[in-house]
C-alpha atoms as an extended CHARMM CRD file, in Angstrom:
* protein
*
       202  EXT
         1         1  UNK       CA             32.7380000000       16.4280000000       52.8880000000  PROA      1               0.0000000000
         2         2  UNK       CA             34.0340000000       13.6160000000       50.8300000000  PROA      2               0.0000000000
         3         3  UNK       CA             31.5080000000       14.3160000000       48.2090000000  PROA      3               0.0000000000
         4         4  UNK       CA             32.5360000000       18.1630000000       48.3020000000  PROA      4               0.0000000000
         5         5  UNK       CA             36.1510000000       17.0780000000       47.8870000000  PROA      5               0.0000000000
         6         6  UNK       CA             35.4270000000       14.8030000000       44.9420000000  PROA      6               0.0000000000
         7         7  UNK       CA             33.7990000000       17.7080000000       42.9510000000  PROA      7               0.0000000000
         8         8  UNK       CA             36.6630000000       20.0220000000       43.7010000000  PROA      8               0.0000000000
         9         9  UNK       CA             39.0860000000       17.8060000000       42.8770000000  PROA      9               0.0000000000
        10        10  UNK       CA             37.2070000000       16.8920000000       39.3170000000  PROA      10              0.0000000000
        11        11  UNK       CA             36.9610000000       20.3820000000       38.6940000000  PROA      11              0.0000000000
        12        12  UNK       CA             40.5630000000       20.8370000000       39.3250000000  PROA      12              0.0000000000
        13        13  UNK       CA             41.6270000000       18.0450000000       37.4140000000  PROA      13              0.0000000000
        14        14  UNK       CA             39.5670000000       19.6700000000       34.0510000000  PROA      14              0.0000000000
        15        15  UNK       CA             41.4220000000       23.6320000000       34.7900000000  PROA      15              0.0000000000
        16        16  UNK       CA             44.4500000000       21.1150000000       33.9830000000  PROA      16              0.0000000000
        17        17  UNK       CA             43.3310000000       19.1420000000       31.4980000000  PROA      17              0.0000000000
        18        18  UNK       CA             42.3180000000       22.9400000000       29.3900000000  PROA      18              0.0000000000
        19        19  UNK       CA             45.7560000000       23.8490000000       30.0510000000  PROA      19              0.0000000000
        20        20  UNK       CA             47.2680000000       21.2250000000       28.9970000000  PROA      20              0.0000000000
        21        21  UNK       CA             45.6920000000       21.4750000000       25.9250000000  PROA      21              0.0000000000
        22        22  UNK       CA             47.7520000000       25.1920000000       24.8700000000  PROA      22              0.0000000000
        23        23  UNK       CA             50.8470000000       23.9350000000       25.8310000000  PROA      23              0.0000000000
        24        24  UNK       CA             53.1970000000       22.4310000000       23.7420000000  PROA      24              0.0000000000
        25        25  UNK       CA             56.4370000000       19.9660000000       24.2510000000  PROA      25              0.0000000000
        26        26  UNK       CA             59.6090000000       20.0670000000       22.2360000000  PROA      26              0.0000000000
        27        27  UNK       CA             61.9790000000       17.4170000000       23.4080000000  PROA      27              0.0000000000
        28        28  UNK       CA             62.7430000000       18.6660000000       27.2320000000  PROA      28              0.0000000000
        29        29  UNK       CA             60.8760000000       21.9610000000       26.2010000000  PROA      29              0.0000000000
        30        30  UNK       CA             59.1980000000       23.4130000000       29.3980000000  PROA      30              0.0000000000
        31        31  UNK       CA             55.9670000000       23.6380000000       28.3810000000  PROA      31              0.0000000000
        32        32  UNK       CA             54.7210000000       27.3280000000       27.3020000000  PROA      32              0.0000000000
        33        33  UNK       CA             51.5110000000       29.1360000000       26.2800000000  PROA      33              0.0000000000
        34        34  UNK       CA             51.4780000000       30.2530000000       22.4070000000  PROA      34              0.0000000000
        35        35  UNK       CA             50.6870000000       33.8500000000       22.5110000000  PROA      35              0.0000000000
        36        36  UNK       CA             50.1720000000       35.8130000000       19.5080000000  PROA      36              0.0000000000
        37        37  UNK       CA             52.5170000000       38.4810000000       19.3300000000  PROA      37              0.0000000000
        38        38  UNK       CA             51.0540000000       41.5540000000       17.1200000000  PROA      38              0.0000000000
        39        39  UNK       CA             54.8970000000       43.2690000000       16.8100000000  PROA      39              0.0000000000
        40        40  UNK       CA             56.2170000000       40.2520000000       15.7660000000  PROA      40              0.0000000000
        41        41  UNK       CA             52.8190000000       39.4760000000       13.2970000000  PROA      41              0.0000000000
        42        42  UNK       CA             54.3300000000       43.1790000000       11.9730000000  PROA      42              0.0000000000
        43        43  UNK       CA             58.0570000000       41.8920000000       11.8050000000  PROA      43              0.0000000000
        44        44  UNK       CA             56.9210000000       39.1420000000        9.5370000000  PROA      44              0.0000000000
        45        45  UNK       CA             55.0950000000       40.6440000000        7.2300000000  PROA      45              0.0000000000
        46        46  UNK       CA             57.3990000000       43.4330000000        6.4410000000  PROA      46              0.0000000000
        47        47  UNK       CA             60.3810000000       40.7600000000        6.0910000000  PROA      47              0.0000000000
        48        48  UNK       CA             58.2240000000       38.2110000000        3.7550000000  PROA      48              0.0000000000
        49        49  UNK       CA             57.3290000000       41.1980000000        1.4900000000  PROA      49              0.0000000000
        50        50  UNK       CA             61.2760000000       42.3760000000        1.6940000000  PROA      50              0.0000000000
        51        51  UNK       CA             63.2630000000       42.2230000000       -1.3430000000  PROA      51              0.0000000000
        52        52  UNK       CA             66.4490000000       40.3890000000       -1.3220000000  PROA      52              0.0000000000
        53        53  UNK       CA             69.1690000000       42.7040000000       -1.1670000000  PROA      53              0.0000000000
        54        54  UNK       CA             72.7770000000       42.5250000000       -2.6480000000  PROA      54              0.0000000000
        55        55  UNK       CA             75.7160000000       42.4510000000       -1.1480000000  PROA      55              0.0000000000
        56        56  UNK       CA             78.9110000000       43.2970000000       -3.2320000000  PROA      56              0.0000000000
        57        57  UNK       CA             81.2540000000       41.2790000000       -0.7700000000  PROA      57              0.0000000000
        58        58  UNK       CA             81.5960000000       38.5780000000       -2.5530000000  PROA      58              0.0000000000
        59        59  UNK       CA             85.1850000000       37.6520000000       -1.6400000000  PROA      59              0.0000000000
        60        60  UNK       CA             84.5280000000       37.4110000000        1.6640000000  PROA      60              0.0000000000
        61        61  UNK       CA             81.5060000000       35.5410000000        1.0110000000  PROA      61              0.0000000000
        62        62  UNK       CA             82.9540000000       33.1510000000       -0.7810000000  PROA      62              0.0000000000
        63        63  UNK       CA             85.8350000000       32.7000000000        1.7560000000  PROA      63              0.0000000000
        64        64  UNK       CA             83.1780000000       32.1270000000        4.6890000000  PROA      64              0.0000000000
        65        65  UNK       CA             81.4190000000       29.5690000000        2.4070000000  PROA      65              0.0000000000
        66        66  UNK       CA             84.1760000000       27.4900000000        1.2910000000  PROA      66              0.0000000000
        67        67  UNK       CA             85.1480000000       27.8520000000        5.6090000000  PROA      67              0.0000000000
        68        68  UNK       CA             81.7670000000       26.1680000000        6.6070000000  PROA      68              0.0000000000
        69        69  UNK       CA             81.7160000000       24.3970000000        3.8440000000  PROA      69              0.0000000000
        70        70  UNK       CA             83.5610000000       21.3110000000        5.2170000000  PROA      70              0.0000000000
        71        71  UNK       CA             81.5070000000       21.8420000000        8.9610000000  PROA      71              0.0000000000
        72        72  UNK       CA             78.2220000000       20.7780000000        6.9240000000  PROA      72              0.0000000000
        73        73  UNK       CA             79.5240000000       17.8100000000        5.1650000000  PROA      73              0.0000000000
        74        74  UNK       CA             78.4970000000       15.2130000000        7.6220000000  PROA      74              0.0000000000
        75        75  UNK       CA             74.6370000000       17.0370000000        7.3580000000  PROA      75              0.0000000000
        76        76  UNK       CA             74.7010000000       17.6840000000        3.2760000000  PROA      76              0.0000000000
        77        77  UNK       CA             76.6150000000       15.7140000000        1.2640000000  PROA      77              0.0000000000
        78        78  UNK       CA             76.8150000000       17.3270000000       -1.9200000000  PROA      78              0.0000000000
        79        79  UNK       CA             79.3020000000       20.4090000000       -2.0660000000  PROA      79              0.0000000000
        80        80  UNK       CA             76.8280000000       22.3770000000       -4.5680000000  PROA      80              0.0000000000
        81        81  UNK       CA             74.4240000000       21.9030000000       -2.3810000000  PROA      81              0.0000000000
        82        82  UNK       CA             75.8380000000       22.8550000000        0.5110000000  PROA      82              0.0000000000
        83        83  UNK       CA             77.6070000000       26.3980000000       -1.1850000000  PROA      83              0.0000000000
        84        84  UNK       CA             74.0100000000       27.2520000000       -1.9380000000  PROA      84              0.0000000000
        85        85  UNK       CA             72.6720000000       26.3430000000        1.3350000000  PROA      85              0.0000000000
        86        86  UNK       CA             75.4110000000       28.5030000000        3.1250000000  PROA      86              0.0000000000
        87        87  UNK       CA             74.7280000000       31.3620000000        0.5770000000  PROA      87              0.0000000000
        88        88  UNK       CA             70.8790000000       30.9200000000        1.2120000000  PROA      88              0.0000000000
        89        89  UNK       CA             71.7630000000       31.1590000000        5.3420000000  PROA      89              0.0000000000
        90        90  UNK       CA             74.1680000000       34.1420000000        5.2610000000  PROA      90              0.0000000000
        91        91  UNK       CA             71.8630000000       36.0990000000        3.3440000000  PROA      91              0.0000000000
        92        92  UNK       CA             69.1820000000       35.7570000000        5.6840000000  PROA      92              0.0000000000
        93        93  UNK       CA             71.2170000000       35.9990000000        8.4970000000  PROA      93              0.0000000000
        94        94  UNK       CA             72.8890000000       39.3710000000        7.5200000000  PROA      94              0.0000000000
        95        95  UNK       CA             69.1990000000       40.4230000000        6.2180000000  PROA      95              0.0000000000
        96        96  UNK       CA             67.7470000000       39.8860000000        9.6100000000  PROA      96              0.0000000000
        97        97  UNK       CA             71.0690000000       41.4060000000       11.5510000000  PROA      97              0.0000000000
        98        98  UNK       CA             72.2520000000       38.0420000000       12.7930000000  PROA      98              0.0000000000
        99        99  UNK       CA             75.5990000000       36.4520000000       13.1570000000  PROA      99              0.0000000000
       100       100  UNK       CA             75.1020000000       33.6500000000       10.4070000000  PROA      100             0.0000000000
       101       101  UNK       CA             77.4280000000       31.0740000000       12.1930000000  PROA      101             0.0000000000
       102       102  UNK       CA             74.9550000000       31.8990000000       15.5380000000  PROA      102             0.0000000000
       103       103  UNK       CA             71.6660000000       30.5310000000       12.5950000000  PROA      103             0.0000000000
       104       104  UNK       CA             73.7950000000       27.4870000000       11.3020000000  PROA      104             0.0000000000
       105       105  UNK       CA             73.8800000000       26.3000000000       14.9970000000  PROA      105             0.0000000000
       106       106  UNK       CA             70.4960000000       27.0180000000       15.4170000000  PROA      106             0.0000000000
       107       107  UNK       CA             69.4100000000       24.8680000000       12.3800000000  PROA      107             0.0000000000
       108       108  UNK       CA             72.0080000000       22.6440000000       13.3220000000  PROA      108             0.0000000000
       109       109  UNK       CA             70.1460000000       21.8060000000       16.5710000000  PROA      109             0.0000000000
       110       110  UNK       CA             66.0750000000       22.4640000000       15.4680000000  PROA      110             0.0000000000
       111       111  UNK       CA             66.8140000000       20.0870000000       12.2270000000  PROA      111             0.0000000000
       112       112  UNK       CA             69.8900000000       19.1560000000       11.6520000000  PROA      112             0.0000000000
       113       113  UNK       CA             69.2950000000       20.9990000000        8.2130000000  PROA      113             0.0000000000
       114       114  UNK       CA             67.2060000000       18.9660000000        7.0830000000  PROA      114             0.0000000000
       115       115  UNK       CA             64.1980000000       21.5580000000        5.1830000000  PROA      115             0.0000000000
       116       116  UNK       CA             61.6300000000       18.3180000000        5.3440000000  PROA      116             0.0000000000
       117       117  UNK       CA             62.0410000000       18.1930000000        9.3570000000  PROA      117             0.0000000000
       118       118  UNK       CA             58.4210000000       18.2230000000       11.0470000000  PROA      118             0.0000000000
       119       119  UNK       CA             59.0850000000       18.2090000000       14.7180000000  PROA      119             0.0000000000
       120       120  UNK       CA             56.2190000000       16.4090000000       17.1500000000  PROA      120             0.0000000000
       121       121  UNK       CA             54.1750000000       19.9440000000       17.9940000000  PROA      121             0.0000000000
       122       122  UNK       CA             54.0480000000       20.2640000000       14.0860000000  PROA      122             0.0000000000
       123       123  UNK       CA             57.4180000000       23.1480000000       13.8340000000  PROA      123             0.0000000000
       124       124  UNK       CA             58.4680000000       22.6770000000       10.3130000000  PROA      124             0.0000000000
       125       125  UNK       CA             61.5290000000       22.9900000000        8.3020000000  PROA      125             0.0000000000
       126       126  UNK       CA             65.1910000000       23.7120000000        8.9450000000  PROA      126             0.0000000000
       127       127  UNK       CA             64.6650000000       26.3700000000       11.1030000000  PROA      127             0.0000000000
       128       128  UNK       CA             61.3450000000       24.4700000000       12.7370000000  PROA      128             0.0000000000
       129       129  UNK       CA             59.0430000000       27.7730000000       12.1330000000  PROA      129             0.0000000000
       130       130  UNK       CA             55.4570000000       26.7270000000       13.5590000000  PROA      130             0.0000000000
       131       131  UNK       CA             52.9680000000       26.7350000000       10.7000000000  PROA      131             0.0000000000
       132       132  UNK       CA             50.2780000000       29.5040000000       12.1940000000  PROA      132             0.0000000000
       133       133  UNK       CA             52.4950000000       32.5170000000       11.6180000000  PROA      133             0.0000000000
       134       134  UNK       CA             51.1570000000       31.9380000000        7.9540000000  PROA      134             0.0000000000
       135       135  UNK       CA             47.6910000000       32.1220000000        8.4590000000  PROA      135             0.0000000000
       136       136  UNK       CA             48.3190000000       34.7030000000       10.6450000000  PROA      136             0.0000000000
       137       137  UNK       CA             50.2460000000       36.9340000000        8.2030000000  PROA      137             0.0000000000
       138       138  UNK       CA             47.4880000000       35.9990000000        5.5840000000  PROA      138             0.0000000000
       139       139  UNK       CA             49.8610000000       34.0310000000        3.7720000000  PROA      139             0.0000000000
       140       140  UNK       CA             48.4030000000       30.3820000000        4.2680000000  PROA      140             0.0000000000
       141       141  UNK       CA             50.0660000000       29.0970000000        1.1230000000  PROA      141             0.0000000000
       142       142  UNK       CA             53.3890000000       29.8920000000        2.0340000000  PROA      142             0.0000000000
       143       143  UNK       CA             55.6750000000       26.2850000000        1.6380000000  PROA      143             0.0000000000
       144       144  UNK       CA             57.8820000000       26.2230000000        5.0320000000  PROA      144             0.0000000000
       145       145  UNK       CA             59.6720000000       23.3240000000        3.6120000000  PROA      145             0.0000000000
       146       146  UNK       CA             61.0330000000       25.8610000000        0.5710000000  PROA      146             0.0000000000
       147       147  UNK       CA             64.2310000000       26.9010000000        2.3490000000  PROA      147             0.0000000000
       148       148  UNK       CA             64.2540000000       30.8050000000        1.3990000000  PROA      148             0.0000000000
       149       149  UNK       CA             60.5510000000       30.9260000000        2.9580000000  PROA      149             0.0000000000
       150       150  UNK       CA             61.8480000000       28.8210000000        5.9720000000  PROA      150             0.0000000000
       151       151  UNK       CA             64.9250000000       30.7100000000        6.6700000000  PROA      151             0.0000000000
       152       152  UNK       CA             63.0140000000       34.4010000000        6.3160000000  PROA      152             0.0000000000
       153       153  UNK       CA             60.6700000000       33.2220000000        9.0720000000  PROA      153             0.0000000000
       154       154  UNK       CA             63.1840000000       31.7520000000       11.4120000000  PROA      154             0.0000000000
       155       155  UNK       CA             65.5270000000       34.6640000000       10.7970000000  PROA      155             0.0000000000
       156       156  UNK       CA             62.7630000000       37.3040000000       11.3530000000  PROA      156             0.0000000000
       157       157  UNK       CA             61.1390000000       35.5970000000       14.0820000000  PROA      157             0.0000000000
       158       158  UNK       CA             65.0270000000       35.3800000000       16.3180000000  PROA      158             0.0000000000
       159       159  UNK       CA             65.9350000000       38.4640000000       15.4650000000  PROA      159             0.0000000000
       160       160  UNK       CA             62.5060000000       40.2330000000       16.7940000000  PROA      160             0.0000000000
       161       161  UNK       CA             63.4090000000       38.0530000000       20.1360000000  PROA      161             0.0000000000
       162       162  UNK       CA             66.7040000000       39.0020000000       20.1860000000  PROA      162             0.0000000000
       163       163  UNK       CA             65.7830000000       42.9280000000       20.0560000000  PROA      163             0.0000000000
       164       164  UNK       CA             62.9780000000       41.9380000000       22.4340000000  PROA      164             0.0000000000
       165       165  UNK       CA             65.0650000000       40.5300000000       25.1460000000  PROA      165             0.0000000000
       166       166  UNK       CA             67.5430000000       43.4710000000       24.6940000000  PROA      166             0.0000000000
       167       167  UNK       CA             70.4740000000       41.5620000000       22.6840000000  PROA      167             0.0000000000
       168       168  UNK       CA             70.4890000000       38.8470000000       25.5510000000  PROA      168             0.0000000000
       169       169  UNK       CA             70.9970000000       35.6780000000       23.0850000000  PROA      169             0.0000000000
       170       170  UNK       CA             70.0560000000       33.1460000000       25.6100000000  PROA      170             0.0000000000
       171       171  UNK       CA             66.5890000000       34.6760000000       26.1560000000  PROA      171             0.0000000000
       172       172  UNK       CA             66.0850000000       35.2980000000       22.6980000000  PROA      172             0.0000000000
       173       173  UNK       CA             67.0460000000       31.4580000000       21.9650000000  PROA      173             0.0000000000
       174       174  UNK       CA             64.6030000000       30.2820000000       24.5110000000  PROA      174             0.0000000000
       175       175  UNK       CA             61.8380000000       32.1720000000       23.2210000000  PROA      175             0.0000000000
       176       176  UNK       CA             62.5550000000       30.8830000000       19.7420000000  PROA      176             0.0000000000
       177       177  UNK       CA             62.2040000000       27.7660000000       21.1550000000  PROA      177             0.0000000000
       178       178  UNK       CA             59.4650000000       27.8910000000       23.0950000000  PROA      178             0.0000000000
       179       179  UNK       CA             60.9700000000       27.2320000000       26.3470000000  PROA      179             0.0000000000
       180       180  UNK       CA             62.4970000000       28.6160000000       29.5620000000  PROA      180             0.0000000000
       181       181  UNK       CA             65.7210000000       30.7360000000       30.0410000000  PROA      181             0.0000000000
       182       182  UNK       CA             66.6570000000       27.7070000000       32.2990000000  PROA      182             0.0000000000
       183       183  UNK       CA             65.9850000000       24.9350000000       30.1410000000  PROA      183             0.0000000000
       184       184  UNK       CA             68.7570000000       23.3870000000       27.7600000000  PROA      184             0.0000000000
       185       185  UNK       CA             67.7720000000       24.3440000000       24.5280000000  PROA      185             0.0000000000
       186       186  UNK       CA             69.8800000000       27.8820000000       24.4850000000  PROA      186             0.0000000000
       187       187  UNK       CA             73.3000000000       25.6520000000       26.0590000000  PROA      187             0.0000000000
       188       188  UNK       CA             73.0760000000       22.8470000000       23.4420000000  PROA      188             0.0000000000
       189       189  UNK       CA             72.8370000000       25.8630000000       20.9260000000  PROA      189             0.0000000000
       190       190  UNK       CA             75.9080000000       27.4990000000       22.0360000000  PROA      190             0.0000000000
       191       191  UNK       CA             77.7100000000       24.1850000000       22.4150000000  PROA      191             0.0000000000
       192       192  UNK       CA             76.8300000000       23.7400000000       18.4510000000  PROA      192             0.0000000000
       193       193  UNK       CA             78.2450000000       27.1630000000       17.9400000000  PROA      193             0.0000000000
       194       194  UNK       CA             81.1080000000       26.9820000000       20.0950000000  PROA      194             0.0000000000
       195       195  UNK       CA             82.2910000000       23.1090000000       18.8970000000  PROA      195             0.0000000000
       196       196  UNK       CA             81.3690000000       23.4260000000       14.8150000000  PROA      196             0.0000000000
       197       197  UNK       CA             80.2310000000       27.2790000000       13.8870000000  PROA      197             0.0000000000
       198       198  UNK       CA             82.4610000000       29.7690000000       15.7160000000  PROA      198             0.0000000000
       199       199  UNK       CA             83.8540000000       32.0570000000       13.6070000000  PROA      199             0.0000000000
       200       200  UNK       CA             84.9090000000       35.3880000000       16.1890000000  PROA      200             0.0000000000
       201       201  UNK       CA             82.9670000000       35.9600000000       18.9060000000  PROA      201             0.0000000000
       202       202  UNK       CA             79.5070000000       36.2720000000       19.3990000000  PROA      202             0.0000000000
């Protein structure tokens, strides 16, 4: 019986050690299986081969850039830098159908806009995009460290959550992340938003 037990329990202990293995750790992350998701494989590709579009409000872009303008200061330094960054965001943002402020907290949290950020499960850039969706959209040499490329993904990949999970923004956030609906990463998000970003409601 001992014996018996000793086999069980080794087999046991290498089902864990397998699933352990597809599971991957953010911070406080809860751990989650990566799952290809065909829909969103779709999503991507359609947005990557996208053309930019124009938008002819300029005033009013230029009024909500010189607004968070000030908010990114203590993150990027240079004021040039920063208009284009915040130009390069809204696009995207509007592109995908986000709220841009709701993607500067985002960023704010997954890299603290930094576009060099490479988090410990290998998420890169300042939206932390994992690097398979490339391969997986046959675009391997995509640079995720190039901020347009970085910000296309993110923005393509939340939104596609965000219509997923019905317009509920705290599932949507968790599933960016890689996490549960009860862990922390959609609160520290909206405590970003809420404290530096908000700008009307969400």
């Amino acid at each position: 019986m001992i014996f018996q037990f000793r086999v069980i329990n080794k087999s046991f202990l290498c089902v864990v050690s397998l699933l352990l293995s597809v599971w991957t750790y953010a911070g406080d992350r809860i751990p989650v299986v990566i799952e290809t998701d065909n829909d969103l494989k779709e999503a991507l590709i359609k947005a990557i081969n996208q053309k930019e579009l124009q938008f002819n409000d300029h005033y009013d872009a230029q009024a909500w850039m010189l607004a968070m303008s000030s908010r990114m200061q203590p993150y990027v330094a240079d004021e040039k830098q920063r208009l284009e960054l915040l130009k390069l965001i809204r696009q995207e943002a509007i592109l995908s159908g986000l709220k841009p402020e709701m993607v500067l907290a985002l960023i704010e949290i997954e890299s603290k806009f930094d576009r060099y950020a490479v988090s410990h499960v290998g998420a890169q850039g300042m939206m932390q995009v994992m690097p398979f969706w490339k391969k997986e959209i046959g675009r391997s040499d995509d640079n995720l460290t190039i901020t347009t490329t970085n910000l296309r993904y993110g923005c393509t990949i939340l939104k596609y959550y965000l219509d997923k999970e019905n317009g509920d923004l705290r599932s949507a956030l968790a599933r960016y992340n890689g996490s549960s609906v009860y862990g922390n990463y959609p609160e520290l998000v909206f405590k970003a938003y809420k404290k530096k970003w908000k700008d009307g409601e969400l």
